[in-house]
N, C-alpha and C positions, 0 to 999 in steps of 0.2 A: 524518559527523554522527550521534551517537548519538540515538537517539529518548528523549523527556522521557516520561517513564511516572508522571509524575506525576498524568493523567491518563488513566485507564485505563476500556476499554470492560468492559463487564461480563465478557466472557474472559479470563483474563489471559495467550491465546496473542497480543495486538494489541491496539496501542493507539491512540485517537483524539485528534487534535488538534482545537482552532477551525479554521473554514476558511481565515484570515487567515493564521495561521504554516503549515498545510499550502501554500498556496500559495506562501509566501516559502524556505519547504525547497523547494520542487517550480522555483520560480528558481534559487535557488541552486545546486541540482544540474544545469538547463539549460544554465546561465551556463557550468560547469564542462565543457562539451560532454558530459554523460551521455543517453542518450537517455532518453527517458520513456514507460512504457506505461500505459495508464489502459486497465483492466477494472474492471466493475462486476457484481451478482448479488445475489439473495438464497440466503445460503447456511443456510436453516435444515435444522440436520438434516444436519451438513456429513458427509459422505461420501469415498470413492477419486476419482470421478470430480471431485469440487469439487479436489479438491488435485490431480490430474493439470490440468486446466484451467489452475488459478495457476500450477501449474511452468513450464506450456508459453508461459502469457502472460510470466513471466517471464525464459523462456530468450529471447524475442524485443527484450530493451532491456538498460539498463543498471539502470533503478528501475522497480519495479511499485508503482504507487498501484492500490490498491483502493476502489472506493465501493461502499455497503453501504445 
């Protein structure tokens, strides 16, 4: 499922959805046996060490949901 970038957070490296269809993507991709990783942070100021973190929370599932 491609992400709807129709709405878009003020970066345009990522994009925010309602919390209503994040969750119905976040079934949808459970339903499909993906696993799911949820990490959370404030990344102001985003740095090496913020993106090593996301990689590595990433390498551990199939989807990384981020909350911000």
């Amino acid at each position: 499922m491609k992400p709807d970038f129709r709405t878009v957070s003020p970066s345009p490296l990522y994009a925010t959805f309602p919390v209503k269809e994040m969750l119905v993507r976040i079934r949808v991709q459970k339903h499909a046996g993906k696993h799911i990783v949820l990490t959370t942070g404030v990344f102001d100021l985003f740095h090496e060490e913020h993106n090593n973190y996301l990689h590595k929370a990433k390498q551990t599932g199939d989807v990384l949901v981020v909350a911000i």
